[in-house]
C-alpha positions as CSV (number, residue, x, y, z in Angstrom):
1,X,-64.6,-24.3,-140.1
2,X,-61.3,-26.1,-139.4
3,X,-61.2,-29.8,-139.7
4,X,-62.5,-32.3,-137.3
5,X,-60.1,-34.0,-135.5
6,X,-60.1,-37.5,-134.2
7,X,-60.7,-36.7,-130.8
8,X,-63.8,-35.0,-131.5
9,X,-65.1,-37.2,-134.3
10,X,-64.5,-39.9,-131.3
11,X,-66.5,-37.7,-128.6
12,X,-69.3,-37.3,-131.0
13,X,-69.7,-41.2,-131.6
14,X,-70.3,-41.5,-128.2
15,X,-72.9,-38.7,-128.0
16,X,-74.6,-40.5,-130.6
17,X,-74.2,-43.8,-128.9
18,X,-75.6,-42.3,-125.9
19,X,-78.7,-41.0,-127.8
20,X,-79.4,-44.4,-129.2
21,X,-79.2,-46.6,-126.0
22,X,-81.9,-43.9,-124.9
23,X,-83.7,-44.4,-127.9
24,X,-83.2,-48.2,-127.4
25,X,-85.0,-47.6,-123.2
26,X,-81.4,-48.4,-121.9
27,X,-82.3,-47.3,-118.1
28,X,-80.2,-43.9,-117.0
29,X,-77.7,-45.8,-115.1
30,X,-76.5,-48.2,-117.8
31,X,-76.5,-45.2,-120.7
32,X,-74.3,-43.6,-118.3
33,X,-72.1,-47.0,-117.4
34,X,-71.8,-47.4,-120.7
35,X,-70.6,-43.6,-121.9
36,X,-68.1,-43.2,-119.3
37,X,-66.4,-46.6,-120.0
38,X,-66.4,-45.9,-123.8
39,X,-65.1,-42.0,-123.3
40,X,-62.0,-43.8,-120.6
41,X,-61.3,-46.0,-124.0
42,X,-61.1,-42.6,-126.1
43,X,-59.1,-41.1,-124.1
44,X,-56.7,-43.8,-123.9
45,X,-56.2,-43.9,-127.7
46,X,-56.2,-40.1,-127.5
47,X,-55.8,-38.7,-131.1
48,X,-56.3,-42.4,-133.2
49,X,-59.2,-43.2,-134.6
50,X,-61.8,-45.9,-133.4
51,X,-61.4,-47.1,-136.8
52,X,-57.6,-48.2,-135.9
53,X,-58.5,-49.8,-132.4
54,X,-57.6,-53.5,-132.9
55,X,-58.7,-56.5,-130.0
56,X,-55.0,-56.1,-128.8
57,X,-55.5,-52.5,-127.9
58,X,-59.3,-53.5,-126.2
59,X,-56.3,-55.7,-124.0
60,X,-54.3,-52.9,-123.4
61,X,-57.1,-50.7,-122.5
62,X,-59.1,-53.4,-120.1
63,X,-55.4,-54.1,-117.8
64,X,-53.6,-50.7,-118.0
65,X,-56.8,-49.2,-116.5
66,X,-57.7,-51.9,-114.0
67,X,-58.0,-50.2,-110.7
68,X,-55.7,-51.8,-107.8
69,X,-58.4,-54.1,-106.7
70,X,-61.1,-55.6,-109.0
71,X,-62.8,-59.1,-109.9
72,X,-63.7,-61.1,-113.0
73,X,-67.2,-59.1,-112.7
74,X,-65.7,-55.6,-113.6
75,X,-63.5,-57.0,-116.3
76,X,-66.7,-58.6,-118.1
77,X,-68.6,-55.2,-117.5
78,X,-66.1,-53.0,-119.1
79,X,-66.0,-55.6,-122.1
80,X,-69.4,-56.0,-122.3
81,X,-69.8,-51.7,-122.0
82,X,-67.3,-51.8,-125.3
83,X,-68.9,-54.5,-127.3
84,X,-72.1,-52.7,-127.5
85,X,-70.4,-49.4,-128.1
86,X,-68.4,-51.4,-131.1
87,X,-71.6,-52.9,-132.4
88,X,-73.4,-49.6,-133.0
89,X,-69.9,-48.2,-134.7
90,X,-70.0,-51.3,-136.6
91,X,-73.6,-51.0,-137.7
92,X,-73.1,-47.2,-138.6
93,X,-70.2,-47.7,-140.7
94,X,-67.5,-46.1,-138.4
95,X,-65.4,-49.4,-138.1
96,X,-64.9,-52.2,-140.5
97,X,-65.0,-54.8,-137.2
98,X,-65.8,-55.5,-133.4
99,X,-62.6,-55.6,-132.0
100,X,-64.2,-56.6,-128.8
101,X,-65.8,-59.6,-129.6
102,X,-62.6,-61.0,-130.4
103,X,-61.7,-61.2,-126.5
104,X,-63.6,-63.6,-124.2
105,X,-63.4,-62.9,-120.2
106,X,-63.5,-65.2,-117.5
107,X,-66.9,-65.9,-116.7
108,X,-67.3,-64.4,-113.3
109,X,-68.4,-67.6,-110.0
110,X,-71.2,-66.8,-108.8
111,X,-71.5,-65.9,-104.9
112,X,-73.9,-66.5,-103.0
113,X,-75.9,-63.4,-102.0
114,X,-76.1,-62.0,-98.7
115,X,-79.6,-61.7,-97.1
116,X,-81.4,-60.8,-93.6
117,X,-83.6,-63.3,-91.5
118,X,-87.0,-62.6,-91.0
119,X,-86.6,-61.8,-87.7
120,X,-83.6,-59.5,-88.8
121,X,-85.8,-58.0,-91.2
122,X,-88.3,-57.3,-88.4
123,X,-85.6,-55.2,-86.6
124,X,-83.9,-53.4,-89.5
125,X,-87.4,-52.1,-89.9
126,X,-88.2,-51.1,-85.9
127,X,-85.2,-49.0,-86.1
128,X,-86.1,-46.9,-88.6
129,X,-87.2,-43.9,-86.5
130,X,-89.3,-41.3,-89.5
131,X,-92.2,-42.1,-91.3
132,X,-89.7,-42.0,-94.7
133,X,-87.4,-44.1,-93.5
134,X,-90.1,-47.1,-92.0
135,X,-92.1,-46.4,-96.0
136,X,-88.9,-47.0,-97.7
137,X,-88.0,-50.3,-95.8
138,X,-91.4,-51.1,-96.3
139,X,-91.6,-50.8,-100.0
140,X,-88.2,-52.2,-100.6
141,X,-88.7,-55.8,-98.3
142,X,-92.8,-55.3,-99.8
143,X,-92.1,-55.5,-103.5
144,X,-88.5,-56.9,-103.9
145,X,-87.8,-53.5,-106.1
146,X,-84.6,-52.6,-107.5
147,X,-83.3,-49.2,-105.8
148,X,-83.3,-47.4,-109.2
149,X,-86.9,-48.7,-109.4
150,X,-87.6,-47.4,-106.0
151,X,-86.8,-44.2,-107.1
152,X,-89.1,-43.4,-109.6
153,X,-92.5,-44.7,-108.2
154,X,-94.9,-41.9,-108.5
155,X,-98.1,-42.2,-105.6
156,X,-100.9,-41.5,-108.5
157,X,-99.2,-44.8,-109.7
158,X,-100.2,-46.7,-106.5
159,X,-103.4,-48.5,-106.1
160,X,-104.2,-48.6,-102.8
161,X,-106.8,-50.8,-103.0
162,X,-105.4,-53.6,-104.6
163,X,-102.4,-52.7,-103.1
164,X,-100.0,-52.8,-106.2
165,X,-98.0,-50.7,-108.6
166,X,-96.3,-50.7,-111.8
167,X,-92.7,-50.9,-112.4
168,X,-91.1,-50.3,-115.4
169,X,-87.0,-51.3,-115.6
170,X,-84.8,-53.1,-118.1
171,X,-86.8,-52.4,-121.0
172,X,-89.7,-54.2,-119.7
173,X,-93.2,-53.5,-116.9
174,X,-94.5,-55.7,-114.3
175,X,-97.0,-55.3,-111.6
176,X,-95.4,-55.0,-107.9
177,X,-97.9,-56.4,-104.9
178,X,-97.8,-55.2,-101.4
179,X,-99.0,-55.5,-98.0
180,X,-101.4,-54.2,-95.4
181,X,-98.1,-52.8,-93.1
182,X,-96.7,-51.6,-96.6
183,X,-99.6,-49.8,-97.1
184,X,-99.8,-48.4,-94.0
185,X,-96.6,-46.7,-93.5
186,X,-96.7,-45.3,-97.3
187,X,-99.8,-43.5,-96.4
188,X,-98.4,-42.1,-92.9
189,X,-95.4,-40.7,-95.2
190,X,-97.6,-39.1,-97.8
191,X,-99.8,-37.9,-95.9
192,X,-102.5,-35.6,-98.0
193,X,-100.3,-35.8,-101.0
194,X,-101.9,-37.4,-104.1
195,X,-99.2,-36.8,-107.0
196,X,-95.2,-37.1,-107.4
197,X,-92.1,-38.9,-106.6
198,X,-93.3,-41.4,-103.3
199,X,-89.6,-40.6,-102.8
200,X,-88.8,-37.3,-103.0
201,X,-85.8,-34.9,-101.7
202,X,-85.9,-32.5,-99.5
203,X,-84.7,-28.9,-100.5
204,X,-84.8,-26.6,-97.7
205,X,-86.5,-23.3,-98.1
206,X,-83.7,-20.7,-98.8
207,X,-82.5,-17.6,-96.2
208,X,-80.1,-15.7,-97.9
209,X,-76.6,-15.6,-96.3
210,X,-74.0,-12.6,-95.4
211,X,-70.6,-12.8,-96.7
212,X,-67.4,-10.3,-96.1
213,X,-65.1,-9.2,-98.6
214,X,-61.8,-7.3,-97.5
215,X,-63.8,-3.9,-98.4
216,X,-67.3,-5.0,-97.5
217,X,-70.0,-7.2,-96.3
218,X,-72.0,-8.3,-98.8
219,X,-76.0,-9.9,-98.5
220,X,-77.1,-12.5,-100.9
221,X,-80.4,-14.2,-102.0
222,X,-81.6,-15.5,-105.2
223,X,-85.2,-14.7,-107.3
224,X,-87.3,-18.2,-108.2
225,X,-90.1,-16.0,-108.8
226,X,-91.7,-18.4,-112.3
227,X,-92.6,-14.6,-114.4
228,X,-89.0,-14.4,-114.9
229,X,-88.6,-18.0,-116.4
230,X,-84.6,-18.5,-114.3
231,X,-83.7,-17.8,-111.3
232,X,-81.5,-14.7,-110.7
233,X,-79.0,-14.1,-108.1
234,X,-79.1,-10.3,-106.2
235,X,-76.2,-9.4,-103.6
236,X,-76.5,-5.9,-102.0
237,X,-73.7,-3.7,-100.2
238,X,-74.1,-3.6,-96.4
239,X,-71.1,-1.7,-95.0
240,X,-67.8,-1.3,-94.7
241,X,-66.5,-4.3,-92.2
242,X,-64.1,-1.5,-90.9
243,X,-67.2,0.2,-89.8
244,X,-69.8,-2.2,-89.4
245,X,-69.8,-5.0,-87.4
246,X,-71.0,-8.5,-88.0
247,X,-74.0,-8.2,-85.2
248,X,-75.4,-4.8,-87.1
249,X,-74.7,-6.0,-90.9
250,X,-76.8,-9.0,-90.0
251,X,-79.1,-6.8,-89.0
252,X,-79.6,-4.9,-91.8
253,X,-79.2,-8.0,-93.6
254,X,-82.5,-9.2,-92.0
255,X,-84.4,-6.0,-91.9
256,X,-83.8,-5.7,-96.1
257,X,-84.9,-9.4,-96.5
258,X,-88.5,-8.5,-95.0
259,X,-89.7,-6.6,-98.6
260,X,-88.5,-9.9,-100.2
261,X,-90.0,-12.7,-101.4
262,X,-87.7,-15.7,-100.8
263,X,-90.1,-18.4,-101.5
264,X,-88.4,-21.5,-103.0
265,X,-90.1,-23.7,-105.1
266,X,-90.3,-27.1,-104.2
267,X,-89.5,-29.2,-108.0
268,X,-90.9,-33.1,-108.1
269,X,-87.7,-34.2,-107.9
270,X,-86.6,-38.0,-106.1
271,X,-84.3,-38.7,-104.4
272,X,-81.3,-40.4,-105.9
273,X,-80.4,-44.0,-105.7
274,X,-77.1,-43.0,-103.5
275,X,-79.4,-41.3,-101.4
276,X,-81.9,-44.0,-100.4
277,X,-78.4,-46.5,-100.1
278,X,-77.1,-44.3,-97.8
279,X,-80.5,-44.2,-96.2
280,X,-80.5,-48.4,-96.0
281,X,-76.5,-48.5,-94.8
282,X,-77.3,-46.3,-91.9
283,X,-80.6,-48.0,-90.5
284,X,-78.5,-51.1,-90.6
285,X,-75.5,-49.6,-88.9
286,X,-77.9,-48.6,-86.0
287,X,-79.8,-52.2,-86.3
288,X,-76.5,-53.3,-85.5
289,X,-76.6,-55.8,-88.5
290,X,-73.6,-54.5,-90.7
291,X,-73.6,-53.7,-93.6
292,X,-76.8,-53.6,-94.9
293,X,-77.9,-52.2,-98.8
294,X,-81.0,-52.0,-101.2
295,X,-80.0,-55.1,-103.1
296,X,-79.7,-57.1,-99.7
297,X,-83.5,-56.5,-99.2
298,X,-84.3,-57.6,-102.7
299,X,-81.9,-61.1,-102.0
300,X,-84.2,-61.5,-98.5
301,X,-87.5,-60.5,-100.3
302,X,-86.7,-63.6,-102.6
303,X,-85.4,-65.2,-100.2
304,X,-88.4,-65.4,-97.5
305,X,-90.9,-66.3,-100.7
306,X,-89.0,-69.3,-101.4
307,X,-88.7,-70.2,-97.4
308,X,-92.5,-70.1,-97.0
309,X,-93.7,-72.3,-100.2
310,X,-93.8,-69.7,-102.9
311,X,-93.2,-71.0,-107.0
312,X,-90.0,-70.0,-108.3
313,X,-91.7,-68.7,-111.2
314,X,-93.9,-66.6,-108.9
315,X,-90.9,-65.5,-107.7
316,X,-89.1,-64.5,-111.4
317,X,-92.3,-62.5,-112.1
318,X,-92.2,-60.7,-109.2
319,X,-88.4,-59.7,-109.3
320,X,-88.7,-59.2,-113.0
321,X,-85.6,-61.8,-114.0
322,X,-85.9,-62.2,-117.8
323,X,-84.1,-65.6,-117.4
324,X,-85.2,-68.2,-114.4
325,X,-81.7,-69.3,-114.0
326,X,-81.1,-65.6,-112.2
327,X,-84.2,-66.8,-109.4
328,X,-82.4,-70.1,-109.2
329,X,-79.7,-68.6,-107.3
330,X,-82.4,-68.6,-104.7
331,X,-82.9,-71.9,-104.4
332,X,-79.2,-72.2,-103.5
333,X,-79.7,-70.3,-100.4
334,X,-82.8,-72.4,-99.5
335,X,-80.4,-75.7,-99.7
336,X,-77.9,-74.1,-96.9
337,X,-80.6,-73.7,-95.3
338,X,-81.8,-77.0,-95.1
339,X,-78.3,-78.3,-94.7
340,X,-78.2,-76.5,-91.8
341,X,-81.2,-77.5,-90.0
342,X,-80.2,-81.1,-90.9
343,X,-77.3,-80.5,-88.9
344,X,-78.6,-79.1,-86.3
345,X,-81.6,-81.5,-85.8
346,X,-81.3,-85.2,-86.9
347,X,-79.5,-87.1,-84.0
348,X,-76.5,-87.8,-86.3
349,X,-76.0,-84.8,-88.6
350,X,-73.3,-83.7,-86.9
């Protein structure tokens, strides 16, 4: 075998690293963060070795592949994506240092974030016009879940009697509580169905299709049928286009496809966290509230607790904040407000 290069020795420390933040319960979306930031810095160096990456070069890397607009948020995630790829070289051996600990970012001011009213939240959920759509708001404004969370609930998982859930996310599991309207819409959505994703996508049931080369048409289909263990693809010849029309090479497209079984199976398979964002932005849209996302119905979920009386630590449980100073923010938006119906109510707040 010819020697490694650098290149690939580098490409294979981040396979491993992307075995061990698995093996560490990293959730999918930071192992993936992670990787692709460290594979940008590989590339950059090209064929040096990450033994010879110094903190100057972590500079270089961090501002020659800023995108044209960022904030001090991005900086302190790629820095904080390299650190832990550096610690596990560090730990196996590979490099003699952390070059990124030796660079400190700007710690990132802290905006305030963006939730609905209650009355708001009323409508973003009166628009949604399916049974998926009115669950999903439900379970998102219910339980205060992260969308990645959101994804993988399972319906054996829910206990409809005490009306609550496990989640598991960021290493750690809590318990998720819902409501009587909660429960009520997740049971119109699933209907008879006692087992997978609560969430899951919708593959439509397959047809075949007709395509036309220069010398012939051409039907297609593919074989799911389990026995075979893959699927195969199968095309068959249906005329010369010179010869055959369109109207009658469907037609014998359609009369072949009665002998065959085209049944699709259906996999448990969710629906991806784009997905159920894209799902949010456009109920908003139609609401006529903006833009609306996931994370925006985990800020008002929050939010509305703290409005009515609920404990902040209540409240850190229930989002599954492993620090209380992330629920604090919360009590930020409570003092606007209260600054605001000072104004608007004592005889000389304005």
């Amino acid at each position: 075998m010819p020697p490694l290069t650098n290149k690939s020795l580098n490409r294979e420390c981040v396979a491993r690293f992307r075995r061990w933040l698995n093996a560490q319960h990293y959730a999918i979306s930071t192992q993936n963060s992670y990787c692709r930031i460290a594979l940008r810095l590989c590339r950059f160096i090209g064929s040096h070795s990450l033994r010879d990456v110094t903190p100057m070069g972590i500079a270089d890397f961090l501002t020659k592949t800023l995108p044209p607009r960022w904030s001090d948020g991005h900086v302190l995630h790629q820095l904080g994506a390299l650190r832990g790829f550096f610690d596990f070289l560090y730990l196996g051996g590979i490099v003699d240092s952390v070059a990124p600990r030796f660079l400190k970012a700007r710690t990132p001011v802290r905006k305030l974030p963006r939730t609905l009213t209650q009355s708001q939240m009323k409508k973003l959920i009166a628009t949604a016009d399916n049974a998926r759509d009115r669950a999903l708001l439900e379970v998102f404004y219910a339980t205060g879940c992260r969308v990645g969370e959101v994804t993988v609930i399972r319906v054996e998982q829910i206990d409809f009697r005490r009306r609550c859930f496990p989640v598991a996310a960021k290493r750690q599991e809590r318990m998720v509580y819902f409501g009587a309207r909660a429960a009520i819409a997740i049971r119109r959505y699933i209907g008879r169905r006692r087992s997978g994703y609560l969430f899951q996508d919708i593959i439509p049931q397959q047809k075949g299709y007709l395509t036309r080369s220069r010398l012939q048409w051409i039907g297609n289909w593919r074989d799911y049928r389990p026995e075979k263990g893959h699927v195969s693809r199968h095309t068959k010849w249906l005329g010369d286009p010179s010869q055959v029309s369109h109207a009658t090479a469907q037609r014998k497209f359609n009369k072949l496809l009665q002998g065959i079984d085209l049944t699709r199976p259906k996999p448990d398979r969710p629906l991806t966290r784009s997905t159920l964002g894209h799902i949010v932005k456009e109920i908003g849209r139609r609401a006529k509230l903006g833009t609306v996302n996931p994370h925006m119905l985990r800020h008002s979920f929050a939010t509305h607790l703290l409005e009515r009386g609920a404990d902040i630590r209540a409240i850190q449980e229930l989002l599954g904040h492993s620090f209380l100073t992330s629920t604090q923010v919360y009590t930020r938006i409570r003092n606007n407000a209260i600054a605001s119906a000072f104004r608007k109510f004592h005889p000389r707040g304005t």
